[in-house]
N, C-alpha and C positions, 0 to 999 in steps of 0.2 A: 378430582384433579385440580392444579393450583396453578395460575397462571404464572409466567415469568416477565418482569417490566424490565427495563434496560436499567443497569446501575448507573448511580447517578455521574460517572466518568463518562459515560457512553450517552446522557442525556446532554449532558457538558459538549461531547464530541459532537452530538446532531448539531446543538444549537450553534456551535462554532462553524462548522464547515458550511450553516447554510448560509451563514454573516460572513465568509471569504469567500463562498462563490460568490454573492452578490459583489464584493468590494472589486471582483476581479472583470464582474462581468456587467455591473448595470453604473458602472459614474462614463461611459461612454459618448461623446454627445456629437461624434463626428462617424458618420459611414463610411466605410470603403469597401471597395471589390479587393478579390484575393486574386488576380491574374499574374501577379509575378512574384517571388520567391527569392530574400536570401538564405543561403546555408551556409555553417560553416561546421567542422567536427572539433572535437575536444578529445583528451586522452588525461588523466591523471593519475599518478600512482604514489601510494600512501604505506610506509613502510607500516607493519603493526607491532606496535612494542607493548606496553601494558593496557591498549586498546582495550576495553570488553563490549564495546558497543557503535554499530555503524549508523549513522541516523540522514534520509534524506528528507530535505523540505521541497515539495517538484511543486508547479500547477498544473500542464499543459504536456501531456504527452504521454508515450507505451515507457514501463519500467519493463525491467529485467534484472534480476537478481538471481545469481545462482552464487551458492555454497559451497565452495572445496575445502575438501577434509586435507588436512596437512599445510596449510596456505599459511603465507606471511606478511602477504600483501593484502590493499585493498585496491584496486582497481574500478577506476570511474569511465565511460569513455561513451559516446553518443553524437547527433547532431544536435544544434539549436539551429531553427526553422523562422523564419519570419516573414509572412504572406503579404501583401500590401494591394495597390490600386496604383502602383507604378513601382519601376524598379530601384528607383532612386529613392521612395520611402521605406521599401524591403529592407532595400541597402542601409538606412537610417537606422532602421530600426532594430535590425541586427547588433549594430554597433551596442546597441542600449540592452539587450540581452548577454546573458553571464550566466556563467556555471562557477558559484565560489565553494570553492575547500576550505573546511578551518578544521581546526584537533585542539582538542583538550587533554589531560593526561588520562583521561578515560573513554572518550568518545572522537570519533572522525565524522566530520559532515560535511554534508554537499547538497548545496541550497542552489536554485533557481533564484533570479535576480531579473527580476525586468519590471518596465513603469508599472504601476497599478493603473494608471487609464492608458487603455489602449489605439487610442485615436482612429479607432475603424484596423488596426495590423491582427494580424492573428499569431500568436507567440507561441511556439510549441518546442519542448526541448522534450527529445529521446531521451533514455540513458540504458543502458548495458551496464551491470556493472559486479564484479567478485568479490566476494570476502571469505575474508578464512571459514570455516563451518563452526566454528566455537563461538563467534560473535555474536553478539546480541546484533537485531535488527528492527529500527523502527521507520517507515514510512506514513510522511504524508502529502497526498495530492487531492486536485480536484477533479481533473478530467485526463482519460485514460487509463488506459488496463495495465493491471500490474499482476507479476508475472515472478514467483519467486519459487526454487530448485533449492531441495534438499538443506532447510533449515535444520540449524544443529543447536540453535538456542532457543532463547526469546525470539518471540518475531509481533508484533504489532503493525498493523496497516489498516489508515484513515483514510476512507477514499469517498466521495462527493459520489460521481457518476461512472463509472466501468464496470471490467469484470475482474475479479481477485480470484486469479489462478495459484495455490502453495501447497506444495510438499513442503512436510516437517517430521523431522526425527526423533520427536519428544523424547530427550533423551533428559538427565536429572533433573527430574522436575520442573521439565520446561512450562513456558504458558506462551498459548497463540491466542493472540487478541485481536479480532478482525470487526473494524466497523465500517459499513455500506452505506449510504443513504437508494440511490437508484444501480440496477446491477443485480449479478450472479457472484455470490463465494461458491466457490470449488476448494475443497480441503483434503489433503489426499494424508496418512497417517500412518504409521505400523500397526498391524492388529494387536502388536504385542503391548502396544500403546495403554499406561497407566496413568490417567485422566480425569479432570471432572469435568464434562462437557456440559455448556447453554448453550443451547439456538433459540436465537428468536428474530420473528418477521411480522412487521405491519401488514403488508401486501406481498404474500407469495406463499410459497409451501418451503418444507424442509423433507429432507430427501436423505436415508444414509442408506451404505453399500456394504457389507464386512463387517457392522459394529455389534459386539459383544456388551451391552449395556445391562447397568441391575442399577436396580434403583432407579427405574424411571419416571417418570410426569413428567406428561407428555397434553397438549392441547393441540389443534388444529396448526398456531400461530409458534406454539414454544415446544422445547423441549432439553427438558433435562436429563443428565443420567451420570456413572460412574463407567469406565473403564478402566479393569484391571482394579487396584488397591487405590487409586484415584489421588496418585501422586504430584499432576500437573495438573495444569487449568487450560482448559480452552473453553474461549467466549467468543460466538459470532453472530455478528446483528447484522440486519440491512432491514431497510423503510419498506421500498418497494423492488421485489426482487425474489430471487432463489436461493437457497443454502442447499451444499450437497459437501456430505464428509463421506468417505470413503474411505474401509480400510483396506491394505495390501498387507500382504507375508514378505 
């Protein structure tokens, strides 16, 4: 049996994500307690025209993504959170937090905007958000669980620390790209699903439920295989953590 190493996009991706958590969480040089709290909510909506791909840049907080099939829209909407050591720096520092939208003729995004040093606040933005099920989707965060329903494209999500809950519909040749550092992927799939599956974990097990695989090798840490005529791609890494695919009828 032959082991699997992480491609060199996914070595790329460890080494980034561990050089943004730091940037986001170690130039800090002031303490504060978290006793009080601004909030404020957000709503955005983003007609889709020749769109084929939806992309968020988050740090701090629960995602949610769900997919409707027939949709036209894209749909942004959530709180941003800002904890402080008094109300009046909550208050401050809310101000300094942002939810920005921008479009391309091919892509719609929605990025997270707040200081890079945090001066002892603790910065957390939610997001809820729809797209049509055709879109491509790419996510990346560092802290919190992301949480994505019934992908009908591409889907890609870089995540530092949480748990990576998705359903996907691997439908023409899609590819799910999921990379972890600390955390659980959950991957949930159609059995009908025509694939070429990697898993691989530094620290943890991998786990499937329903998969029809040929062409296996398979190590303690990796695992490869074919699903179906092995039309799409799926890659799932994490450092320290679980993988678990699953298939449904």
């Amino acid at each position: 049996m032959s082991s699997v190493l992480p491609t060199p996009a996914g070595r790329l991706f460890l080494a980034g994500v561990l050089l943004l958590s730091f940037s986001w969480t170690g130039c800090d040089s002031v303490e504060d307690d978290s006793d009080f709290e601004a909030t404020e909510v957000f709503a955005f909506t983003v007609p889709v025209q020749q769109h084929t791909r939806f992309r968020l840049a988050a740090v701090n907080g629960t995602i949610a993504i769900a997919a409707v099939s027939g949709g036209n829209e894209v749909r942004v909407s959530g709180t941003k959170k800002v904890e402080a050591g008094s109300q009046s720096r909550a208050d401050d520092g809310l101000a300094l937090l942002d939810v920005v939208m921008s479009e391309s003729s091919q892509e719609i995004t929605a990025r997270t905007d707040q200081p890079t040093v945090s001066e002892g606040r603790n910065y957390t933005v939610d997001y809820a958000i729809e797209i049509p099920a055709d879109l491509d989707v790419s996510v990346a965060s560092v802290n919190g669980d992301v949480d994505v329903v019934d992908a009908g494209a591409d889907l890609t999500v870089n995540l530092v620390n949480g748990v990576i809950t998705a359903s996907a519909a691997m439908q023409h040749n899609a590819m799910v790209a999921i990379n972890l550092v600390n955390g659980t992927i959950a991957l949930t799939i159609p059995s009908a699903t025509s694939a070429e599956l990697t898993c691989s974990v530094t620290n943890g097990t991998i786990a499937t439920t329903g998969l029809v695989l040929n062409s296996v090798t398979s190590t303690p840490k990796t695992l490869q295989g074919t699903l179906g005529a092995g039309d799409g791609d799926i890659t799932l890494t994490t450092v320290n953590g679980t993988i678990d695919v699953i298939a449904t009828s």
